[in-house]
Every structure is written in structure tokens, then in C-alpha cells.
NUSEVO-753971 format. One record per residue (C-alpha): residue number from 1; x, y, z. Coordinates in nm, 3 decimals. Example, Ala and Ser with C-alpha at 12.3 -4.5 7.8 and 13.67 -1.06 7.14 Angstrom:
BEGIN
[1,[1.230,-0.450,0.780]];
[2,[1.367,-0.106,0.714]];
END
This chain:
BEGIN
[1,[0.000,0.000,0.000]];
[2,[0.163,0.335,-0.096]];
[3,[0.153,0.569,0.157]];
[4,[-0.071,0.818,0.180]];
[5,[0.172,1.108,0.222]];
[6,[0.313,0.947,-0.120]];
[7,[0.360,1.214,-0.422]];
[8,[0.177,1.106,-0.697]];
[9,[0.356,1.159,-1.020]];
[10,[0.063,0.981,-1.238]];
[11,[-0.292,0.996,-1.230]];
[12,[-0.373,0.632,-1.228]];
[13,[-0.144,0.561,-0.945]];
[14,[-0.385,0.820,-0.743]];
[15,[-0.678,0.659,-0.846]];
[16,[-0.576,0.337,-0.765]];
[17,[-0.433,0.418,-0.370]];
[18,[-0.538,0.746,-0.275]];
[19,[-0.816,0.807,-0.001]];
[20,[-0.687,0.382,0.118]];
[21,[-0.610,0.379,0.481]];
[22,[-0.520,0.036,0.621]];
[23,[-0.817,-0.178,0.755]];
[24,[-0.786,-0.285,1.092]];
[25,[-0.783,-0.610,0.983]];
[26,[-0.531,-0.553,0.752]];
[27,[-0.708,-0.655,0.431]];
[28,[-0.580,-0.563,0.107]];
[29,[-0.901,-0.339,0.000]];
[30,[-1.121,-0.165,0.239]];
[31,[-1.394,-0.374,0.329]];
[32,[-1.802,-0.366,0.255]];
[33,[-1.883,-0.224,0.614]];
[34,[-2.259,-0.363,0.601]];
[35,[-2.344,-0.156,0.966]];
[36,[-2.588,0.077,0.992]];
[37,[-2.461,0.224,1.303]];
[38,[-2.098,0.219,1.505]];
[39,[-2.077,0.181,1.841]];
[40,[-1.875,0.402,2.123]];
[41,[-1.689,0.227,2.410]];
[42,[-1.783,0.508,2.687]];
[43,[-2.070,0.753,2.676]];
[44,[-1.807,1.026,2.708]];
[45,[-1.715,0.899,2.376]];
[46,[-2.047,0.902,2.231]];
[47,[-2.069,1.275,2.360]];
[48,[-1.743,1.358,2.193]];
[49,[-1.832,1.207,1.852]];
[50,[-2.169,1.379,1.820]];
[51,[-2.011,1.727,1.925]];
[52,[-1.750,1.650,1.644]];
[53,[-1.462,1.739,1.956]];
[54,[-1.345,1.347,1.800]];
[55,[-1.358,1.197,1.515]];
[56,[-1.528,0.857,1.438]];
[57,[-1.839,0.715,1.300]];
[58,[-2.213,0.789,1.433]];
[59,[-2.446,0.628,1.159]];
[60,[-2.388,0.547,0.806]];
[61,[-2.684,0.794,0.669]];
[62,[-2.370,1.067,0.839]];
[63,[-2.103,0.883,0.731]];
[64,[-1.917,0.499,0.675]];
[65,[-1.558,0.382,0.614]];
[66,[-1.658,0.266,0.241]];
[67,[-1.781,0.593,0.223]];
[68,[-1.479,0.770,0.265]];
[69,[-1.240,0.586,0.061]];
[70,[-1.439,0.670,-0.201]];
[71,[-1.509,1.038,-0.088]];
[72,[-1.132,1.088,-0.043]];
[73,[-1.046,0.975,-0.392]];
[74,[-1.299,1.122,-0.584]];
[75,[-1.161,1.442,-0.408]];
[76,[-0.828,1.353,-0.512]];
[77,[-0.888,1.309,-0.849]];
[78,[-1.075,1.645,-0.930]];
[79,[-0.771,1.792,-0.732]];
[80,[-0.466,1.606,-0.883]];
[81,[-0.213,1.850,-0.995]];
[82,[-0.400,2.157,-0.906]];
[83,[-0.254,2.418,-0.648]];
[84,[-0.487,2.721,-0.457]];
[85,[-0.384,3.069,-0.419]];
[86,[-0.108,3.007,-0.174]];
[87,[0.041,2.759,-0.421]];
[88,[-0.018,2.461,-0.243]];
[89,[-0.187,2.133,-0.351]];
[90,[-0.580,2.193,-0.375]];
[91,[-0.795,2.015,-0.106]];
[92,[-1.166,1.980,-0.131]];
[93,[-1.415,1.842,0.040]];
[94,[-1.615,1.533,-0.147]];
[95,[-2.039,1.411,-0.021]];
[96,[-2.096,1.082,-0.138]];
[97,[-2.485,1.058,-0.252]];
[98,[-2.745,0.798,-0.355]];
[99,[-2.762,0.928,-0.721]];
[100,[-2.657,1.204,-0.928]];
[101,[-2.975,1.384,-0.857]];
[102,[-2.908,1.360,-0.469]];
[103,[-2.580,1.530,-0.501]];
[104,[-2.773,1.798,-0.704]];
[105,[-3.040,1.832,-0.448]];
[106,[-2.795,1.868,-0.169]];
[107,[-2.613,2.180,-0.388]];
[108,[-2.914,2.347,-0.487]];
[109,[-3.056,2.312,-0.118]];
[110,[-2.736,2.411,0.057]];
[111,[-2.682,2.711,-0.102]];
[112,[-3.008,2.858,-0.245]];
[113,[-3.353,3.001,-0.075]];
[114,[-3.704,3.164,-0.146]];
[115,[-3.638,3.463,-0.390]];
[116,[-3.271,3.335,-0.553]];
[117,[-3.188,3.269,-0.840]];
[118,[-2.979,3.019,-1.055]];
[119,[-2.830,3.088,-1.376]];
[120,[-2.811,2.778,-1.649]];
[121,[-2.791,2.715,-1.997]];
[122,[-2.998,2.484,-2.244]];
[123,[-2.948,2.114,-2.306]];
[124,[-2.855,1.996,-1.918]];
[125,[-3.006,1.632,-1.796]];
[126,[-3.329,1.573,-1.783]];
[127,[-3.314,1.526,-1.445]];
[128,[-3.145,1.859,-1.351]];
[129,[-3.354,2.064,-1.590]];
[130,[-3.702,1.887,-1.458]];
[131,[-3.589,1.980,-1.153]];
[132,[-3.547,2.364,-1.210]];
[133,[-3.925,2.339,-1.393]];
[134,[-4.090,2.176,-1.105]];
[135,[-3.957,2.161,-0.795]];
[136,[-3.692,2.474,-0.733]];
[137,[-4.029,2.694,-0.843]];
[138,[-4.239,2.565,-0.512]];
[139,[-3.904,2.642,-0.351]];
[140,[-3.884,3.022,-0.440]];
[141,[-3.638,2.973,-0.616]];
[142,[-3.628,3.051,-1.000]];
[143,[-3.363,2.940,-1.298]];
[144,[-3.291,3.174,-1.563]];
[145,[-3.188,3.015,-1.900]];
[146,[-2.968,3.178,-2.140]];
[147,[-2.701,3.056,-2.433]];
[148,[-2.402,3.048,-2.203]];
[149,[-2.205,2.963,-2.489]];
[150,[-2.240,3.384,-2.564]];
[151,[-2.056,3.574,-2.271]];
[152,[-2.215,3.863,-2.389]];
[153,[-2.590,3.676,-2.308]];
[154,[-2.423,3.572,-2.019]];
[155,[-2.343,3.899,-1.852]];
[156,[-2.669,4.030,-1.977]];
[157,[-2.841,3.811,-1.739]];
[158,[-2.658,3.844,-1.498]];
[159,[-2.700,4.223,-1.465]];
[160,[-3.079,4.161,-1.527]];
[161,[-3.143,3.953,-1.256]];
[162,[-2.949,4.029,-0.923]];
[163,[-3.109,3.800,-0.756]];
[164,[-2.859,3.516,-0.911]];
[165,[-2.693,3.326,-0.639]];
[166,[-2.537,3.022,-0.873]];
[167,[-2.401,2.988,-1.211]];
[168,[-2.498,2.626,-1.264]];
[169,[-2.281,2.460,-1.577]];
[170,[-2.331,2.123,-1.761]];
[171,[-2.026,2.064,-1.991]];
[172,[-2.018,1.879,-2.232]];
[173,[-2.392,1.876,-2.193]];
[174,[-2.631,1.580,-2.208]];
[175,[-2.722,1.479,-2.505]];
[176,[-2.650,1.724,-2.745]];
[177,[-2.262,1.769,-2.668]];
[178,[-2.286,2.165,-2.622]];
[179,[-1.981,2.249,-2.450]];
[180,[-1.929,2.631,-2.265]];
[181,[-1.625,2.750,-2.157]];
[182,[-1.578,2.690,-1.766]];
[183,[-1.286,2.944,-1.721]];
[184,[-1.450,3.224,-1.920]];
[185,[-1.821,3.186,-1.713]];
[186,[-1.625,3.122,-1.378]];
[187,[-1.401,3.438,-1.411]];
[188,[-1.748,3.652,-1.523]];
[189,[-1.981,3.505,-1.213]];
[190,[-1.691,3.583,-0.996]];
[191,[-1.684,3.954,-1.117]];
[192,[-2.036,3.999,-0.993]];
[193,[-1.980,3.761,-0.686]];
[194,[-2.150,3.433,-0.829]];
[195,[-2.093,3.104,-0.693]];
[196,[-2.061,2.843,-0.978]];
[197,[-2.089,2.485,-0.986]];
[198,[-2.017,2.200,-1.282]];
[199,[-2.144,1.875,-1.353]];
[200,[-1.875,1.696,-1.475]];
[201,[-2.018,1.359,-1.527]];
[202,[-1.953,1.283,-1.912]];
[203,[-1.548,1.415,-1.897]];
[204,[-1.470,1.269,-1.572]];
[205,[-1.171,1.426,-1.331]];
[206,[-0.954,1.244,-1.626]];
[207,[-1.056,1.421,-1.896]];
[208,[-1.119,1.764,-1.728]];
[209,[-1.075,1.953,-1.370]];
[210,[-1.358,2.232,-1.320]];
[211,[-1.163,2.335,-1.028]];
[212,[-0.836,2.435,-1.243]];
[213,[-1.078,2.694,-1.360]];
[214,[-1.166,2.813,-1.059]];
[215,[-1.530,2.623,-1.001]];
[216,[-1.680,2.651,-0.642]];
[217,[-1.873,2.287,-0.668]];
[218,[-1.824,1.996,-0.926]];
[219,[-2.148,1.739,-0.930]];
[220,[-2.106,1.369,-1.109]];
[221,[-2.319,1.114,-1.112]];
[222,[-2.052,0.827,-1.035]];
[223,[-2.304,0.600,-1.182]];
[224,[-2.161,0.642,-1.518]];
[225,[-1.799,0.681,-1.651]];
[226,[-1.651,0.680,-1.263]];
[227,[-1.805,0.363,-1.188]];
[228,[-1.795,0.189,-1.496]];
[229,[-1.987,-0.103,-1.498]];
[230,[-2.330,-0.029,-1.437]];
[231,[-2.350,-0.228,-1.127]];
[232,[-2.418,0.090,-0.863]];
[233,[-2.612,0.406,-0.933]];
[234,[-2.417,0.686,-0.714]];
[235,[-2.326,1.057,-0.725]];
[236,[-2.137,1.268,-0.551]];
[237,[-2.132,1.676,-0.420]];
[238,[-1.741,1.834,-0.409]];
[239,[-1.684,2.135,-0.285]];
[240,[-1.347,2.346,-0.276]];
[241,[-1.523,2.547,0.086]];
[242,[-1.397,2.267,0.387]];
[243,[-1.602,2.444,0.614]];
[244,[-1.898,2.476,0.410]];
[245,[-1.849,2.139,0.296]];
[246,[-1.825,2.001,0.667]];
[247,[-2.141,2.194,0.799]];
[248,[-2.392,2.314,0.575]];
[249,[-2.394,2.096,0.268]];
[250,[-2.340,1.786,0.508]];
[251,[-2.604,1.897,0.745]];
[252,[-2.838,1.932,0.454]];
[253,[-2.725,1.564,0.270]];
[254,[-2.774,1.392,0.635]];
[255,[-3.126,1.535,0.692]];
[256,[-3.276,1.503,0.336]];
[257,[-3.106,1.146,0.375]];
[258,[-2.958,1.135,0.025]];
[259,[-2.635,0.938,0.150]];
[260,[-2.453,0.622,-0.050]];
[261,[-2.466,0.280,0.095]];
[262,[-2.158,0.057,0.162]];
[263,[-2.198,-0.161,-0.167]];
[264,[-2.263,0.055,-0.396]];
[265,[-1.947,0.288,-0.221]];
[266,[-1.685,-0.019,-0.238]];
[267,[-1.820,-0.138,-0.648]];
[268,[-1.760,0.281,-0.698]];
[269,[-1.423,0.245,-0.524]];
[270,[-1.342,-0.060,-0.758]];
[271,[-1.435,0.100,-1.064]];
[272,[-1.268,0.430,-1.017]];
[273,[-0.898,0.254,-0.980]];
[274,[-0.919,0.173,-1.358]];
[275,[-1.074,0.485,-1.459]];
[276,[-0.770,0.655,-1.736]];
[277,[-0.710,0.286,-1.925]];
[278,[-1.113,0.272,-1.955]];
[279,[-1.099,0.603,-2.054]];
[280,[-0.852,0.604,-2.298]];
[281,[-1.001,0.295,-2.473]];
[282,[-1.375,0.465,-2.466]];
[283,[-1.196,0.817,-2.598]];
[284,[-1.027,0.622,-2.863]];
[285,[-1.315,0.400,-2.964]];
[286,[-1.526,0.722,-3.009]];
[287,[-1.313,0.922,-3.184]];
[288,[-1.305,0.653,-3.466]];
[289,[-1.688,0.603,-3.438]];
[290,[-1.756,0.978,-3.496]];
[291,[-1.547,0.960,-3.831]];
[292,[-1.757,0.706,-3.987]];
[293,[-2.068,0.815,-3.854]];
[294,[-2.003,1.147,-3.984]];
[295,[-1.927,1.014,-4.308]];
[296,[-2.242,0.776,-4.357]];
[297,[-2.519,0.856,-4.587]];
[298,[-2.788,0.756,-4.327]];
[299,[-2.683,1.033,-4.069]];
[300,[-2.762,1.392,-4.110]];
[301,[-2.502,1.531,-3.811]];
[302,[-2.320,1.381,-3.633]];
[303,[-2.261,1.552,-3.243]];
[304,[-1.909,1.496,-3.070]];
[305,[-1.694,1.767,-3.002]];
[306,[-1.392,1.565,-3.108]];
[307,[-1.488,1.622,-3.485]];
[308,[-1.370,1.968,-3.611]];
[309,[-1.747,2.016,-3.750]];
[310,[-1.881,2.070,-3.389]];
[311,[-1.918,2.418,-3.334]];
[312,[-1.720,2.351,-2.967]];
[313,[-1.430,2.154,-3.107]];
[314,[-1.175,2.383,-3.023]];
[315,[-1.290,2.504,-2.699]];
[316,[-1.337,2.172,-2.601]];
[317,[-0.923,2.085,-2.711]];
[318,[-0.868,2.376,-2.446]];
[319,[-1.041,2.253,-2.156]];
[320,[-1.051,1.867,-2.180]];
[321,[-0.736,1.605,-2.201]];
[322,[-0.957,1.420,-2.472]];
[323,[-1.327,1.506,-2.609]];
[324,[-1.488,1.192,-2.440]];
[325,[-1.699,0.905,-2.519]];
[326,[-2.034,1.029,-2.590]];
[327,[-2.213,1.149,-2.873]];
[328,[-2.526,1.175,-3.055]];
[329,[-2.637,1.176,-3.405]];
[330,[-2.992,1.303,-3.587]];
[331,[-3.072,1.040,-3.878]];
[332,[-3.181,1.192,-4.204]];
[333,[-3.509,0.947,-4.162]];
[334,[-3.601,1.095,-3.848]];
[335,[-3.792,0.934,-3.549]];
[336,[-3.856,0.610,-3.792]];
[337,[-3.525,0.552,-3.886]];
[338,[-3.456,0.595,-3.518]];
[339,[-3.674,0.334,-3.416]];
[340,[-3.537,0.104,-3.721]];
[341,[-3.187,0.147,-3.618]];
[342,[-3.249,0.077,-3.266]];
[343,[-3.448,-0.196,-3.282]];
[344,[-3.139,-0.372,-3.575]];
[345,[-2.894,-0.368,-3.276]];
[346,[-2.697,-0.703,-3.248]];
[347,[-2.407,-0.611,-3.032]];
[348,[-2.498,-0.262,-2.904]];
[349,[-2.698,-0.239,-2.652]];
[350,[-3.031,-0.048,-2.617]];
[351,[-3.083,0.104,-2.256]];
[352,[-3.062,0.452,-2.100]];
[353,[-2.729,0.558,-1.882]];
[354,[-2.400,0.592,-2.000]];
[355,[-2.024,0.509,-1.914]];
[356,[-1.972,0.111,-1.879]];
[357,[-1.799,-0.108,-2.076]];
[358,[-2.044,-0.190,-2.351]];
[359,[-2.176,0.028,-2.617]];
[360,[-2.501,0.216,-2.510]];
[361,[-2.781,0.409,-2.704]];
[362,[-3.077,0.534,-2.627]];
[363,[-3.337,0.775,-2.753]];
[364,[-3.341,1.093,-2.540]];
[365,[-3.690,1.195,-2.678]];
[366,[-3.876,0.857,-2.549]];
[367,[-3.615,0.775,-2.226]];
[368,[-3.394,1.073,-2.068]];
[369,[-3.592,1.372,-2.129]];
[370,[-3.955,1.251,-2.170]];
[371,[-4.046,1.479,-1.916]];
[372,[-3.929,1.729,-2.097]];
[373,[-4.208,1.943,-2.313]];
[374,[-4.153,1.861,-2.697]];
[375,[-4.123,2.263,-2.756]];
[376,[-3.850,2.260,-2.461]];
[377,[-3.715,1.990,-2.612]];
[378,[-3.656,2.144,-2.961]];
[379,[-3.536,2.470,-2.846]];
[380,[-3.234,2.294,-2.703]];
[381,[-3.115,2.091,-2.994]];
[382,[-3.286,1.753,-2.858]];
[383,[-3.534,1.635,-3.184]];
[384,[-3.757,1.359,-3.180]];
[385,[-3.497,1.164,-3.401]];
[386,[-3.186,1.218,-3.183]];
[387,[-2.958,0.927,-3.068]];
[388,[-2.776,0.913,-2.802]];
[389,[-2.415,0.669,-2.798]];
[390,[-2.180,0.570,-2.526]];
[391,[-1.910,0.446,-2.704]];
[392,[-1.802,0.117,-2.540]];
[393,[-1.454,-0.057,-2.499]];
[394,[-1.553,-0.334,-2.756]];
[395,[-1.306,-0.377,-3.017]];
[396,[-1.431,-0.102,-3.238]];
[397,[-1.424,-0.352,-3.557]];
[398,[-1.759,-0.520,-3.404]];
[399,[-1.911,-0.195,-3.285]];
[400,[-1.845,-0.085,-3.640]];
[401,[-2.011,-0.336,-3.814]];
[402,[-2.313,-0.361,-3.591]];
[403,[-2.360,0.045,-3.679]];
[404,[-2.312,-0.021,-4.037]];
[405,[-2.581,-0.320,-4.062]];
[406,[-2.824,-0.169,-3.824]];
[407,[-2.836,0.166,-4.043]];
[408,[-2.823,-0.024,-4.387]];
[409,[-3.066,0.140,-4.576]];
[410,[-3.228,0.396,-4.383]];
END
């Protein structure tokens, strides 16, 4: 086991040791601690644990030693080889959730109340953008949409609309690829005193840092790329604030009882040791993919920011180590030829999600955004005959011919 006070040259070596600290029992991984609750050999103990004067663990809805190995790497990783303003090594603070949408909640409701506001742009997840429609409103709390991709738009709304507490950015963004430039947006919300915060769930701490740029929060939903393998849905809340981190946005993840559990925490901590060689296989896969998609008679565009065609191709060489795994194309037959194509498949496979091993689409119309309106929809680049990919680590040959005979003839 390398020690914990070991400098990491490589990023793999991090992912694969840091946040370990030797089991009691000495075994080689941390254990699956299967407790609901930990136990306190005085009362005076019990006192000190609860008033946080010592540290230990209460109740695994606050907290659990598969829990943290995973909290203290995925920290880790979104900090590897950045420094703060002092110039020393970044530390942040990482929540381990139940989903993607728990770590969400737990930002939004940790830092927002009745009469803010939170800036966003089009095309985020389903998920994120039903819940700015429906449940921040009840809240008080109203989201302002703009083209974030236009600083100008950008710092329009913000001036209109001082109310704006959060900058809330989704990049690239699900499923249409958009990308927006993290460094630009964070150095304009911090002009008029903005947080912001960045779901980084399709790039993944290997492909891109939000906090190099200078991000207050990073979301994921560790169900995907971090895990790997679909076996665990997850998600986690980071924050660069330790003391915000340890009080509020903890306080607010315990009580709306939005914590991980210790299986799903030790598959996540399995996953995430292999993260860059998955990654590099899925970024290479892809970027072959997108060629031949993009040259195919069946497909009317092609959406990957790895292709110089995508209107965030360069930006996205600036802020990202590779242009990821996930794209989407719009077939010339529309919502038909969708259907056709999907239901061809022989290898890929047809399901919602993202990030494991095998090759996933889906059709964001009928699966990921159904709740959102049709108009909505539209206005953000998401048609009826959009299709979503995950470009698996399958040797690209096979995923290659399965695309080619399940789009013959459309």
C-alpha cells in the first residue's frame, strides 16, 4: 500500500491508492462495512463524537468507512495537480450521494432560498432541468436560462437579474454535446460575486478539472464513466469550501437522507482505480466512431466535439485532455429511422445511462428527457430523431459493423 503522504507523479497511481487507509484487519481493499450504526466504548465517547470534539463514525446515513475511501479519492482526483492561491496542492471536500440527482439536491438546497436565483444554460439532464421546472419553483427559487455559450448573453443576465446566487454549468452537456467555456463563465460570475458549480459527469476528473478553472462545486453522477460497470447508481457533491463542505452541505445531505450505501461505495471504489485505461479505450473508440458516422449517408449530423465540425471543437481541445466518449447523431429518416436502427442492434446495446464497458444508445426523446415538453425539447437541440451513444470498450471492428448493418438502408 503506498503511503498516503506518497507524491503522486501519475494519475492512475492516485486513483488506484489514494483516499486507502489500512483496515484494521489488515485486508488488502477496504472492506463492505454492512453496519448501519458504530458503536462508542464510553458515553463520554459518544458525547465527543456527536459534538464532532473526536472523530469517528455515528451512523452510516452521516457517514461509513466505504464511504470515505471513495469520498477521499474522488476528491483527489478532481484535485490532482492543481494548487490554490497560496500555491499549495488543492484540497476539497467530497459528499458521497445515492444518485446524481441527490448530489444535485444537496447543492441546490445548501446554497439557495425563497427569492434566488440560478443561472443555467440549455441542453442539461433531464433530471437537472425537470428539476429547475418543477420543484426549485415551489421552492422560491427561479432558474434563468440563457445561451451560455455567448458571454455577452451571459453577462446580460446576470445584470438583469441580481437575484442570481449560482451559475450552474453542464459541460459537455447531455445529449447534445454543447460544450461552454468553464474558465471564461467562472471568471465573469466571480466579477459579480457568483458562486458556480459543474457537472462533470460525461469528462470525468480524467478528462477535465472544473476546479483548475476556478469552479466553487463539481457534481457527477458516479453511476456512469466513474463507476464503470453499471452495477451501482451513485453521485457525488465536491466542494473546494472545507467548512462549508463540513457543515452546511453535510447537514443538509444527512437530513434530506440522500447518503450512499456501503456496496454501492466499495463497487464505486473498484471501478474508479481503472478509470484513465477505460478512458482512454472509450476516448479512442469514439473518436473513430464519430469519423464514420459522420461520413455515412444515413446520418444527417453527427454531435461529438472531437470532430472539427462541432461548433465547440476547439474550446473543447482547451479545456478537456480528450473530447470523451459520448455522442449523438440526428438520422436523415427521423424518429422512424430511429426506431429502425435501434431496434437492428446485435451487439450494441439499447438502454438509457451511459459510461460502462459496452456500447449504449438510447433515444433521449422517449427515455432521458420525456419529461421534458416537446417545444423545450426542440429549443435545445434535442429532436424527436436524436440518438444518443456511449461508445463502449468493444473492439471497435464489431461496434463498427453492428452500426453499419443496423443503419443499412435507412
Amino acid at each position: 500500500m503506498a503511503n498516503k503522504e506518497f507524491p503522486f507523479t501519475g494519475f492512475t497511481s492516485l486513483a488506484i491508492h489514494a483516499g486507502h487507509e489500512q483496515d484494521p484487519n489488515y485486508a488488502h481493499l477496504t472492506p463492505i462495512y454492512a453496519s448501519s450504526t458504530f458503536v462508542y466504548d464510553t458515553a463520554e465517547q459518544g458525547m465527543r463524537r456527536f459534538s464532532k470534539q473526536e472523530e469517528g463514525y455515528i451512523y452510516s446515513r452521516w457517514g461509513n468507512p466505504t464511504f470515505t475511501e471513495a469520498e477521499k479519492k474522488l476528491a483527489a482526483m478532481e484535485c490532482f495537480g492543481i494548487t490554490d492561491a497560496t500555491g499549495k496542492p488543492l484540497v476539497a471536500k467530497a459528499l458521497l450521494h445515492a444518485s446524481g440527482m441527490a448530489a444535485i439536491s444537496s447543492l441546490f438546497l445548501s446554497n439557495l432560498k425563497a427569492g434566488d436565483q440560478i443561472l443555467s444554460h440549455y441542453s442539461l439532464y433531464g433530471g437537472t432541468q425537470e428539476t429547475m421546472d418543477k420543484v426549485l419553483p415551489g421552492l422560491g427559487i427561479e432558474a434563468v436560462i440563457v445561451d451560455l455559450r455567448d458571454l455577452n448573453k451571459a453577462e446580460e443576465a446576470l445584470k438583469a437579474h441580481p437575484k442570481i446566487k449560482m451559475v450552474y454549468l453542464e459541460t459537455p452537456a447531455n445529449p447534445t454535446l454543447q460544450c461552454v467555456d468553464i474558465e471564461a463563465l467562472t471568471t465573469l460570475a466571480g466579477k459579480y460575486g457568483k458562486l458556480v458549480a459543474c457537472d462533470n459527469t460525461f469528462a470525468t476528473p480524467y478528462l477535465q478539472q472544473p476546479f483548475r478553472y476556478g469552479v466553487d462545486f463539481i457534481v457527477h453522477s458516479t453511476t456512469k464513466f466513474l463507476n464503470g460497470h453499471g452495477t451501482a447508481i451513485g453521485g457525488v457533491l465536491i466542494g473546494r469550501d472545507i467548512e462549508f463542505m463540513t457543515t452546511r452541505a453535510e447537514k443538509t445531505m444527512q437530513l434530506l437522507g440522500g447518503n450512499s450505501n456501503p456496496f454501492d461505495a466499495f463497487l464505486l471504489v473498484n471501478g474508479m482505480r481503472t478509470l484513465e485505461v477505460r478512458m482512454e479505450r472509450h476516448c479512442h473508440n469514439a473518436i473513430e466512431i464519430a469519423n464514420y458516422l459522420e461520413g455515412h449517408p444515413a446520418v444527417a449530423k453527427v454531435n461529438f466535439t472531437g470532430l472539427p465540425s462541432h461548433p465547440d471543437f476547439y474550446l473543447t481541445t482547451k479545456q478537456m485532455r480528450h473530447p470523451g466518449a459520448i455522442m449523438s447523431i440526428e438520422l436523415k429518416g427521423g424518429l422512424e429511422a430511429g426506431k429502425q436502427m435501434m431496434n437492428r442492434l446485435l451487439l450494441c446495446t439499447r438502454t438509457v445511462s451511459l459510461g460502462t464497458c459496452d456500447t449504449l444508445l438510447c433515444h433521449p426523446a422517449s427515455m432521458t428527457h420525456y419529461g421534458v415538453p416537446k417545444e423545450q425539447r426542440e429549443k435545445y437541440g434535442i429532436t424527436d430523431g436524436l440518438i444518443r451513444m456511449s461508445i463502449g470498450m468493444e473492439n471497435v471492428q464489431d461496434i463498427l459493423i453492428d452500426l453499419e448493418q443496423s443503419l443499412k438502408g435507412l
